[in-house]
PAGU-938666 format. One record per residue (C-alpha): residue in one letter; y, z, x. Coordinates in Angstrom, 3 decimals, m for minus. Layout:
<recs>
+--------+----------+----------+----------+
: residu :        v :        w :        u :
+--------+----------+----------+----------+
:      A :        Y :        Z :        X :
...
+--------+----------+----------+----------+
</recs>
This chain:
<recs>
+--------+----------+----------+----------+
: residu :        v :        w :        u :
+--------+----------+----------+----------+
:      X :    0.000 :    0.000 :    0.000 :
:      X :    2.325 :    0.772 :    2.453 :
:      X :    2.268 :   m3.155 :    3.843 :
:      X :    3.007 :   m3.905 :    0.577 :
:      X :    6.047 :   m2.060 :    0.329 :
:      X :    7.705 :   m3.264 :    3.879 :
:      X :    7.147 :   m6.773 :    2.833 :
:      X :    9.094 :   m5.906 :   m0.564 :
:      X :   11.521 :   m4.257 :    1.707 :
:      X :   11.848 :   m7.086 :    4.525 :
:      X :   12.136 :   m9.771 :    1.800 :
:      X :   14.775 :   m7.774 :   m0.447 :
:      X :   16.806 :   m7.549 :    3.112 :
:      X :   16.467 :  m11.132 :    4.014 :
:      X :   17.533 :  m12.188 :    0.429 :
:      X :   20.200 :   m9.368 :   m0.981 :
:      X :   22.922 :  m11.421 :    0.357 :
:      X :   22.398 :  m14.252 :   m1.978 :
:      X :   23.562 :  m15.397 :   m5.587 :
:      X :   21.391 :  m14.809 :   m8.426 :
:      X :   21.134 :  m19.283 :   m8.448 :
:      X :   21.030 :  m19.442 :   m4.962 :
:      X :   17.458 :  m16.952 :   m5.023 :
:      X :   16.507 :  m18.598 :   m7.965 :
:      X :   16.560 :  m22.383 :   m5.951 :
:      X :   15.158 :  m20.422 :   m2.730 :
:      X :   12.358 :  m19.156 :   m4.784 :
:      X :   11.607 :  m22.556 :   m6.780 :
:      X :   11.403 :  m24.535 :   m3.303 :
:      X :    9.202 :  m22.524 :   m1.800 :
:      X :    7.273 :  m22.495 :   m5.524 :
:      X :    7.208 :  m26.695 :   m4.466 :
:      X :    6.424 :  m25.994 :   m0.876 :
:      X :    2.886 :  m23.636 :   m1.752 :
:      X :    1.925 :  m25.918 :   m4.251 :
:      X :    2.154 :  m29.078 :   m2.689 :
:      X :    0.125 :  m27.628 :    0.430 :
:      X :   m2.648 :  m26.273 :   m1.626 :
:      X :   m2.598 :  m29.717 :   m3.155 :
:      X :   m1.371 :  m28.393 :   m7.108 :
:      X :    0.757 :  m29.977 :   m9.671 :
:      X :    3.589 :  m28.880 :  m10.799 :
:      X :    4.144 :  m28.689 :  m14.302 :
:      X :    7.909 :  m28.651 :  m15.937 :
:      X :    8.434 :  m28.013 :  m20.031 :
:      X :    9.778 :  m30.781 :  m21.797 :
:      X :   13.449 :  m29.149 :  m21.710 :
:      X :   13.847 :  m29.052 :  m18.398 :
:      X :   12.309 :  m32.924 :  m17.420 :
:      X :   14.682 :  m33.893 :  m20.222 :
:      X :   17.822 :  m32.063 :  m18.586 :
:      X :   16.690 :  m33.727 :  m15.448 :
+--------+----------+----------+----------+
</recs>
């Protein structure tokens, strides 16, 4: 438990600094990033492909 709690802790540090849309883009690219390397699809709702 205690790993699990200094990774919380190093990634809250390395990301405090940033906007709530700026996390939200950081998380959703590395999202893309993990998927496409364990070979996944990504799947959007029909809102968002439309606002695209």
């Amino acid at each position: 438990m205690k790993w699990i709690q200094k990774v919380r802790e190093e990634d809250y540090n390395k990301t405090k600094a940033l906007l709530p849309k700026e996390l939200i883009e950081k998380t959703r690219k590395t999202a893309e990033d993990t998927a496409k390397a364990l070979g996944l699809k990504i799947v959007q709702p029909k809102e968002q492909v439309r606002a695209q």
